[in-house]
RONU-68694 format. One record per residue: residue in one letter; x, y, z of N, C-alpha, C in turn. Coordinates in nm, 3 decimals, decimal comma, always signed. Layout:
<rec aa="a" n_u="X" n_v="Y" n_w="Z" ca_u="X" ca_v="Y" ca_w="Z" c_u="X" c_v="Y" c_w="Z"/>
...
This chain:
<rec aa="x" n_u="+22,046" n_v="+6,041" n_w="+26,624" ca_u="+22,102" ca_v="+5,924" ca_w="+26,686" c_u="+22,064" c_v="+5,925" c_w="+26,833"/>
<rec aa="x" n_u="+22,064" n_v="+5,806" n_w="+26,923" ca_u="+21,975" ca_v="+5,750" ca_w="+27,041" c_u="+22,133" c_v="+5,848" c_w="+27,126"/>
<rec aa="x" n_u="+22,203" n_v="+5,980" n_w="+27,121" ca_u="+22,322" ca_v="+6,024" ca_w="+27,212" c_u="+22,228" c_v="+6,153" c_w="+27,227"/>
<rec aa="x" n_u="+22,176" n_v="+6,186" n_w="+27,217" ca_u="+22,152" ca_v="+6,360" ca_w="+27,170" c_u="+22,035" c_v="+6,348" c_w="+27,347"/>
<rec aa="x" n_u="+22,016" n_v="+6,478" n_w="+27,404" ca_u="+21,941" ca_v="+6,489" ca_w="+27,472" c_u="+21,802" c_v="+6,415" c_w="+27,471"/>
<rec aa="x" n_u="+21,720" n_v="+6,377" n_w="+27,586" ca_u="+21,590" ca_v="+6,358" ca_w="+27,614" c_u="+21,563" c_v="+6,213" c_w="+27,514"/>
<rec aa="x" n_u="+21,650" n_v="+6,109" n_w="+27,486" ca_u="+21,629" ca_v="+6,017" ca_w="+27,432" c_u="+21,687" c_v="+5,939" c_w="+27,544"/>
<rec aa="x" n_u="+21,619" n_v="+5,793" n_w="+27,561" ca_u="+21,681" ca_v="+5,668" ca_w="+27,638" c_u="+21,828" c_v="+5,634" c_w="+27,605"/>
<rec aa="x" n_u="+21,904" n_v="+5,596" n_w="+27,681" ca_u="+22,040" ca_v="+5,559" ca_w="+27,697" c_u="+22,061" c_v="+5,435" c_w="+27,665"/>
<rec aa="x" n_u="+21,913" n_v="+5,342" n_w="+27,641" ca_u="+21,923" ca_v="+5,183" ca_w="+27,642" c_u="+21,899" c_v="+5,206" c_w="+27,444"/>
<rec aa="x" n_u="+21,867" n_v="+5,291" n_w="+27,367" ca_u="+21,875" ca_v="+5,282" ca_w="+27,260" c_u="+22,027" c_v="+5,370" c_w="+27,220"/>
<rec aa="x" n_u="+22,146" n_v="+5,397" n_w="+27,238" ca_u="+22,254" ca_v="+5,446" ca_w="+27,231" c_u="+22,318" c_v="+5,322" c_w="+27,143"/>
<rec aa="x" n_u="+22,404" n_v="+5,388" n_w="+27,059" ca_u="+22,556" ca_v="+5,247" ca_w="+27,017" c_u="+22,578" c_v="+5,143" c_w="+27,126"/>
<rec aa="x" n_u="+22,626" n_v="+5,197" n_w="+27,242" ca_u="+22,679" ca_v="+5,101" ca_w="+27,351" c_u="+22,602" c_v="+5,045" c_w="+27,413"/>
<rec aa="x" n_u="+22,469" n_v="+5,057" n_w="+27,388" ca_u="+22,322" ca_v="+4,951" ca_w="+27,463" c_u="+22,350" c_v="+4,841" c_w="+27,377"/>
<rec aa="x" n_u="+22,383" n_v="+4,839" n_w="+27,231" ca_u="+22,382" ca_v="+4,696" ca_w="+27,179" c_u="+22,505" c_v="+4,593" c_w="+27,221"/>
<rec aa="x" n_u="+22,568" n_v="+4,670" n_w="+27,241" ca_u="+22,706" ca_v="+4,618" ca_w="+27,318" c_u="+22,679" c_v="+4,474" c_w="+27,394"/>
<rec aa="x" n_u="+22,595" n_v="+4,506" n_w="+27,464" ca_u="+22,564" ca_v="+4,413" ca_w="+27,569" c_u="+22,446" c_v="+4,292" c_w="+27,537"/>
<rec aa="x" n_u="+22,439" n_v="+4,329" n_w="+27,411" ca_u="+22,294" ca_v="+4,232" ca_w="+27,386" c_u="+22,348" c_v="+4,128" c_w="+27,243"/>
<rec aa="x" n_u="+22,473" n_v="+4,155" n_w="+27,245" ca_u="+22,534" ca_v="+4,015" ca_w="+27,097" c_u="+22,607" c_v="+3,931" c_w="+27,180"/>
<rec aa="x" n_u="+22,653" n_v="+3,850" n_w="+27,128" ca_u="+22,780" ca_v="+3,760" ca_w="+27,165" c_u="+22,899" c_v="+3,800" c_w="+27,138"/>
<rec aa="x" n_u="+23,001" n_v="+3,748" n_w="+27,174" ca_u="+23,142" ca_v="+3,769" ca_w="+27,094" c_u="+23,233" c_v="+3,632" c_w="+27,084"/>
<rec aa="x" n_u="+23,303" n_v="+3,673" n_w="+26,939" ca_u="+23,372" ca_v="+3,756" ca_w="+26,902" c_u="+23,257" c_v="+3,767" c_w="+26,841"/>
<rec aa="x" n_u="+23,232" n_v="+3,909" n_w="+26,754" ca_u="+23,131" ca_v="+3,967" ca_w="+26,692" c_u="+23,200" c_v="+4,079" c_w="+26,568"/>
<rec aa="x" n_u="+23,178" n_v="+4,035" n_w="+26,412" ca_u="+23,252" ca_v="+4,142" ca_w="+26,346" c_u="+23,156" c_v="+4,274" c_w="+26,302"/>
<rec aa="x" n_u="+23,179" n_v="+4,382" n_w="+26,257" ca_u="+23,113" ca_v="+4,539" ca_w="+26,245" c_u="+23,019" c_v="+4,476" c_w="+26,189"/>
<rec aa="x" n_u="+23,000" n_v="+4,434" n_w="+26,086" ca_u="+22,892" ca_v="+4,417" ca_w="+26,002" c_u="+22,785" c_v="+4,351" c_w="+26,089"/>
<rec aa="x" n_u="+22,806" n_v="+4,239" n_w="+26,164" ca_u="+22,713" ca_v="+4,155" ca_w="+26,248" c_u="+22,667" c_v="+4,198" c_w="+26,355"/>
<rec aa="x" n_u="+22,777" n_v="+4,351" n_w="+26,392" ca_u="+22,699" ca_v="+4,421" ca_w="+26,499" c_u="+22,640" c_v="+4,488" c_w="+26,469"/>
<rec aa="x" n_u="+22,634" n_v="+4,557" n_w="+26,335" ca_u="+22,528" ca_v="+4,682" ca_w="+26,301" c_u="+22,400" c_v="+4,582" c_w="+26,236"/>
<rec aa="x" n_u="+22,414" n_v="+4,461" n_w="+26,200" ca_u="+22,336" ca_v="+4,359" ca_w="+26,183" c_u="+22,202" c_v="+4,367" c_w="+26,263"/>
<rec aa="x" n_u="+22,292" n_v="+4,363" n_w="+26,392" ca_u="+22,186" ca_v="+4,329" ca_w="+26,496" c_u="+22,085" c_v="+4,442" c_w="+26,566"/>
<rec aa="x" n_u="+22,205" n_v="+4,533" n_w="+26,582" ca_u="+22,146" ca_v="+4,659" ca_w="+26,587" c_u="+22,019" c_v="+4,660" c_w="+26,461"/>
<rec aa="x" n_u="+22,042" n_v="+4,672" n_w="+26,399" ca_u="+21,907" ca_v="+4,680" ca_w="+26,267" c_u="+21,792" c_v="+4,550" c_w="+26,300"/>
<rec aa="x" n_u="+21,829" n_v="+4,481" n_w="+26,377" ca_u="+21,721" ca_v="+4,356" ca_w="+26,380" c_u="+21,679" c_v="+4,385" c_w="+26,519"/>
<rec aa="x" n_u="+21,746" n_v="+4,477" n_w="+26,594" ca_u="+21,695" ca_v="+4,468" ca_w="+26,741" c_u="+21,620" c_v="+4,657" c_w="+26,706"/>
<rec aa="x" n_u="+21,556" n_v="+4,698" n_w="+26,639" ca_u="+21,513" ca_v="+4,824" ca_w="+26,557" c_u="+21,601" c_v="+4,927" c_w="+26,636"/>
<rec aa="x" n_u="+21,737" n_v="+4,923" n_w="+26,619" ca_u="+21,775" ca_v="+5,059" ca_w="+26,653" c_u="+21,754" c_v="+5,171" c_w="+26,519"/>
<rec aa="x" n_u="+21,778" n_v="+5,300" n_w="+26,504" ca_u="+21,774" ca_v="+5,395" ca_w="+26,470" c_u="+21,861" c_v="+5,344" c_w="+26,367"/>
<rec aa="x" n_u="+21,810" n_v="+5,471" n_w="+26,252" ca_u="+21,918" ca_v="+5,407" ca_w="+26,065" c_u="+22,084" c_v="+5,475" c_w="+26,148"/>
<rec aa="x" n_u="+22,080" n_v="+5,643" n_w="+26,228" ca_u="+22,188" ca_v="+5,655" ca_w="+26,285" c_u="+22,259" c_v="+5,573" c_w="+26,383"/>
<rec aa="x" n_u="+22,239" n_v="+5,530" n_w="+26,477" ca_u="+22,285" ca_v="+5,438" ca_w="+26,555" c_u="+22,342" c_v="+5,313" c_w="+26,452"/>
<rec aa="x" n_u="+22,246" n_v="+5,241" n_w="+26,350" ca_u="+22,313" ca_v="+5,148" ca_w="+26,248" c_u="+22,426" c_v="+5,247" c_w="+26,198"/>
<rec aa="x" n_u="+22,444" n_v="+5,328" n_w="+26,117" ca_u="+22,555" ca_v="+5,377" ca_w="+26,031" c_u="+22,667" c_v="+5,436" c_w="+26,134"/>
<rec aa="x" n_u="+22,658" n_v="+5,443" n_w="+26,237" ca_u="+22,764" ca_v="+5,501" ca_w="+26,322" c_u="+22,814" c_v="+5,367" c_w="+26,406"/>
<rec aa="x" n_u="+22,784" n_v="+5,268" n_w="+26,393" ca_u="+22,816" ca_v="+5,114" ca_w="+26,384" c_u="+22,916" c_v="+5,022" c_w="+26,281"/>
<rec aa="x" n_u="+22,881" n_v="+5,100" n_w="+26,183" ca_u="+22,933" ca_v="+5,063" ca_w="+26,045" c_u="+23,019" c_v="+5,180" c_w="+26,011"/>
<rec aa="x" n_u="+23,034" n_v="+5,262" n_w="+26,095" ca_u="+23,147" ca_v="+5,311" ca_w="+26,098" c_u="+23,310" c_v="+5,279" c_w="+26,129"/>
<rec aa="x" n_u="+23,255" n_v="+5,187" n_w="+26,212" ca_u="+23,347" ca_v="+5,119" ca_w="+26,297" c_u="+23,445" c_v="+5,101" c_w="+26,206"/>
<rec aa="x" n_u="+23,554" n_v="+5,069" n_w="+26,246" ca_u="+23,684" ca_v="+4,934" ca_w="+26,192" c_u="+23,628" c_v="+4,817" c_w="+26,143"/>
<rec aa="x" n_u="+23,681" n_v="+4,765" n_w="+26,007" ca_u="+23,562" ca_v="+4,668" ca_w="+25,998" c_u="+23,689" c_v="+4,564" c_w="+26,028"/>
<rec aa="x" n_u="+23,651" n_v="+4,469" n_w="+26,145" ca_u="+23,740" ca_v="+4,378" ca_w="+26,199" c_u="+23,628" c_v="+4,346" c_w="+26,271"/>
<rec aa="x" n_u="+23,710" n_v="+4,188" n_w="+26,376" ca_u="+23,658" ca_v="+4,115" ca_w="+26,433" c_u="+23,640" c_v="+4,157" c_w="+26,559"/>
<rec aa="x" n_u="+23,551" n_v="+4,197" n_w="+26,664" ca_u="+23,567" ca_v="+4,252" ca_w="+26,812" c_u="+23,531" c_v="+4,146" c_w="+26,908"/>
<rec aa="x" n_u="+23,651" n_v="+4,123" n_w="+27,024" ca_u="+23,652" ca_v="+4,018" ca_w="+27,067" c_u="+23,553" c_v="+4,050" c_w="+27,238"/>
<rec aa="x" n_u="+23,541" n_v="+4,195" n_w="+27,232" ca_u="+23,473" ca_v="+4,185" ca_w="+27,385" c_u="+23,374" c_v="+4,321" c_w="+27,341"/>
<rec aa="x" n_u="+23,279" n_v="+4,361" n_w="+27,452" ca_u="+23,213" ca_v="+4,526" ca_w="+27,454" c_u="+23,320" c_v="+4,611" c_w="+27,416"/>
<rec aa="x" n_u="+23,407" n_v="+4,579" n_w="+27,554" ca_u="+23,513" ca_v="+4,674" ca_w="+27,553" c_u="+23,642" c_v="+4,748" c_w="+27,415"/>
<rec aa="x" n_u="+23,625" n_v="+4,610" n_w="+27,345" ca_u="+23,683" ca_v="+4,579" ca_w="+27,235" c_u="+23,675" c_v="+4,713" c_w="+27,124"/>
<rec aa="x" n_u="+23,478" n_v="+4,748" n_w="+27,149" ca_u="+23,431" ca_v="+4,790" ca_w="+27,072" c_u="+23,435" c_v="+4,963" c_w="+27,082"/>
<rec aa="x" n_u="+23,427" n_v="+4,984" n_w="+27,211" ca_u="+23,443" ca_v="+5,095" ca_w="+27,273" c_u="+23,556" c_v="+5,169" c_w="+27,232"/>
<rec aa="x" n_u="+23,635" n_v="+5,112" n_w="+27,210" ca_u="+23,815" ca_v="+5,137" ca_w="+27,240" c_u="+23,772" c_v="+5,236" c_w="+27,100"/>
<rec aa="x" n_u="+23,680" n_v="+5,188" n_w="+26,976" ca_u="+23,659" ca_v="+5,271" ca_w="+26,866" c_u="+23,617" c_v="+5,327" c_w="+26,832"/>
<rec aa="x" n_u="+23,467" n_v="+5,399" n_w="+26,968" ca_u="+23,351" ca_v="+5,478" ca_w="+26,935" c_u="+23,411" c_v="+5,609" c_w="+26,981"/>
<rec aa="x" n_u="+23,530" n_v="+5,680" n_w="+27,023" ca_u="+23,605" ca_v="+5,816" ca_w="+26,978" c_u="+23,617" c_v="+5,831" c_w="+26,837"/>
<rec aa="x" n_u="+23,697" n_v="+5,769" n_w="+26,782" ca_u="+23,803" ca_v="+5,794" ca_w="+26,598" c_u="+23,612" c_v="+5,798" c_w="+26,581"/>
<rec aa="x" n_u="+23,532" n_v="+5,646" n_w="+26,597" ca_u="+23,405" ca_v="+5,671" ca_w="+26,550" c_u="+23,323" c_v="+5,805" c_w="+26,522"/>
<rec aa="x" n_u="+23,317" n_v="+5,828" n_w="+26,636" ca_u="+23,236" ca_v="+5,971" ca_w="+26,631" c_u="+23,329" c_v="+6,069" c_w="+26,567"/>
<rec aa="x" n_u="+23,437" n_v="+6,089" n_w="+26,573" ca_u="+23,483" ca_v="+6,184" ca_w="+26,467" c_u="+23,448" c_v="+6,212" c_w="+26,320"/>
<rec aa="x" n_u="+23,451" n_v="+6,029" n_w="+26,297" ca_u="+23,431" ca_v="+6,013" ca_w="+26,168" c_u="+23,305" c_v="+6,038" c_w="+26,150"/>
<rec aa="x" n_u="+23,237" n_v="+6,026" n_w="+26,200" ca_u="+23,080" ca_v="+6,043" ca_w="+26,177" c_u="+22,974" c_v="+6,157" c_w="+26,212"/>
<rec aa="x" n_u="+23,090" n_v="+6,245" n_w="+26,215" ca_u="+23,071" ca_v="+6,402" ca_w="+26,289" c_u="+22,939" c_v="+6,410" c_w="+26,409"/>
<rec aa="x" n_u="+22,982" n_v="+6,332" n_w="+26,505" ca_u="+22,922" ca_v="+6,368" ca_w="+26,647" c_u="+22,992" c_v="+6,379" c_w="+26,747"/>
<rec aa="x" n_u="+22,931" n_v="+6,504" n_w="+26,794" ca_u="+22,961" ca_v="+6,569" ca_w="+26,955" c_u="+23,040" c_v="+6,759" c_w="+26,938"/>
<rec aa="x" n_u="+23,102" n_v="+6,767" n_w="+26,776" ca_u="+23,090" ca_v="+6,888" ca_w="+26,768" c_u="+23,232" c_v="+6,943" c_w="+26,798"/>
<rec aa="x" n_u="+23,305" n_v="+6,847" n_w="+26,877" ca_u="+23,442" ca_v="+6,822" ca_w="+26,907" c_u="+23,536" c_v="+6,857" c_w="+26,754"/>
<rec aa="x" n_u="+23,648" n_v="+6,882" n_w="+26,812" ca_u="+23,769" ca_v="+6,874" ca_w="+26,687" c_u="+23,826" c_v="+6,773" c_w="+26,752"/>
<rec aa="x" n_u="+23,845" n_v="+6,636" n_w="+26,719" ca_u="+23,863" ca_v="+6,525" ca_w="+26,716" c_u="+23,968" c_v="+6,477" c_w="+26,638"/>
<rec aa="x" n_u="+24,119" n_v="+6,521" n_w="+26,616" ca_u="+24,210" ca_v="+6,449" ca_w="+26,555" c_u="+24,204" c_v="+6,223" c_w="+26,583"/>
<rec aa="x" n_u="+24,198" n_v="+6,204" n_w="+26,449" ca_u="+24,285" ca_v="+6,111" ca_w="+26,458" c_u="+24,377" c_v="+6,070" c_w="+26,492"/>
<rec aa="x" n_u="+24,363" n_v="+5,952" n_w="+26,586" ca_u="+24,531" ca_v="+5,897" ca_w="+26,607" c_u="+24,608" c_v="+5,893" c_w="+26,510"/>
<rec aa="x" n_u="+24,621" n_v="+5,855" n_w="+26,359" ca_u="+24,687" ca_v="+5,846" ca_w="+26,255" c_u="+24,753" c_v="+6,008" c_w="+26,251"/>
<rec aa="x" n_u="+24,707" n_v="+6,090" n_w="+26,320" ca_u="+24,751" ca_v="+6,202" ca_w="+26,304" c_u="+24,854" c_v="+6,309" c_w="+26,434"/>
<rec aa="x" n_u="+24,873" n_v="+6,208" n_w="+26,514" ca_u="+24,901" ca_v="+6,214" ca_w="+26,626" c_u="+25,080" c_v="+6,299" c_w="+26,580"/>
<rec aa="x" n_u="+25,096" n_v="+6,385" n_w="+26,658" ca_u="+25,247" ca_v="+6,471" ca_w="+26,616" c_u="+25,238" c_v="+6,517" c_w="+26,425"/>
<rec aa="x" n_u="+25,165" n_v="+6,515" n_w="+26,435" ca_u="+25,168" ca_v="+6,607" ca_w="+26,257" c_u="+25,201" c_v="+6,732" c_w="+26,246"/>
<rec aa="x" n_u="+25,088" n_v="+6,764" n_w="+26,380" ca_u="+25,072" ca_v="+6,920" ca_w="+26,378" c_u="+25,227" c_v="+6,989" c_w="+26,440"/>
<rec aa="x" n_u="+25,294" n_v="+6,855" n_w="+26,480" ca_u="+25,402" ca_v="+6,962" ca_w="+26,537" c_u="+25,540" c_v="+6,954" c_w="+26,439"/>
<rec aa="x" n_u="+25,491" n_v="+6,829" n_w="+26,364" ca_u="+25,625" ca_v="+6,839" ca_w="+26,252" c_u="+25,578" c_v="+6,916" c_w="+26,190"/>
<rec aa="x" n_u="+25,467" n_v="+6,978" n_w="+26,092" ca_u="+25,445" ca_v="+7,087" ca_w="+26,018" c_u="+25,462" c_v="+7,182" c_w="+26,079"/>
<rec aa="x" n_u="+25,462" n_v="+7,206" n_w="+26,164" ca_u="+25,454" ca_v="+7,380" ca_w="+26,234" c_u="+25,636" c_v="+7,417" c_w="+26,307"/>
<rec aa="x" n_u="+25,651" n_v="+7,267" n_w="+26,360" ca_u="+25,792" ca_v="+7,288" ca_w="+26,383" c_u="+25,785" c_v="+7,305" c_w="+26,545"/>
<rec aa="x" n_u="+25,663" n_v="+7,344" n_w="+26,607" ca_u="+25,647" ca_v="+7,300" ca_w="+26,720" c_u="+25,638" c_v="+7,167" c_w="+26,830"/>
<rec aa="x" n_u="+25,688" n_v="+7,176" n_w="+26,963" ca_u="+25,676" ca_v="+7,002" ca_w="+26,983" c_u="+25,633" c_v="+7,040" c_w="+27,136"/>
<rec aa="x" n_u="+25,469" n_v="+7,029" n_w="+27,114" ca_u="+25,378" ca_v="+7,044" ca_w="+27,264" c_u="+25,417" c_v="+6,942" c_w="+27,351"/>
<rec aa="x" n_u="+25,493" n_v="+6,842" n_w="+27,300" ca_u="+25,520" ca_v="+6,693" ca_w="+27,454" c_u="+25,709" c_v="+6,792" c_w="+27,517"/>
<rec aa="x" n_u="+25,754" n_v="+6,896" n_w="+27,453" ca_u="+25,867" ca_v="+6,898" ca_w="+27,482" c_u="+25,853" c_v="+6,972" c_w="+27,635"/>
<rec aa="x" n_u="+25,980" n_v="+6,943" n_w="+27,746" ca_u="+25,944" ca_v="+6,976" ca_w="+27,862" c_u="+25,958" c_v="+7,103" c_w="+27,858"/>
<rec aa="x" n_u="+25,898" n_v="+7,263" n_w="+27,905" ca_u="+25,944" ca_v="+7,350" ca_w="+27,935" c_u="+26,057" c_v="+7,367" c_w="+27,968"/>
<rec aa="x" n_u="+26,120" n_v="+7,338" n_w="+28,025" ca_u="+26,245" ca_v="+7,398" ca_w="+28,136" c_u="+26,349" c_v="+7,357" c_w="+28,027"/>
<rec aa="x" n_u="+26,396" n_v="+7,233" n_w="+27,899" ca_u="+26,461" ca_v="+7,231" ca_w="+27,842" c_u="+26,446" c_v="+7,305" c_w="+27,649"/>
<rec aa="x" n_u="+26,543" n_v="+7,342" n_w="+27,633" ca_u="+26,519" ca_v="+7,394" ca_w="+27,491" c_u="+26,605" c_v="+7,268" c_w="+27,397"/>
């Protein structure tokens, strides 16, 4: 995929960002991406997305974290938001609790 070292930054996910209209839904952005010849990775990590309607760039951004998780790039351990306090009801631990109170 156009993220990895010694490749251009204008072939990346977020270069197409700037080159559709909006509102714009997943499918019509990985659409374009495929008609503007990005990479088959750059398409499938597009279509990763949420498949909903995105009303700005920014829109789109807000999803290329959970994205890359899902699509195992960057190498990161990347919880899901859907998973947000799990780890502390299973374990019984609670990392937001303040020190100083028990």
């Amino acid at each position: 995929m156009a993220r990895r070292f010694g490749e251009p930054p204008e072939r990346s996910p977020a270069a197409i960002l700037s080159q559709v209209e909006y509102p714009i839904s997943r499918d019509d952005l990985s659409m374009a991406a495929a008609e503007a010849g990005y990479e088959v990775d750059t398409i499938n990590f597009l279509r990763s997305l949420p498949d909903r309607t995105y009303q700005s760039p920014h829109d789109v951004m807000r999803e290329f974290a959970e994205a890359e998780a899902r699509f195992g790039i960057g190498g990161r351990d990347v919880h899901h938001r859907g998973d947000l306090g799990k780890e502390a009801v299973e374990t019984g631990s609670s990392p937001t609790r303040d020190p100083g109170h028990s």
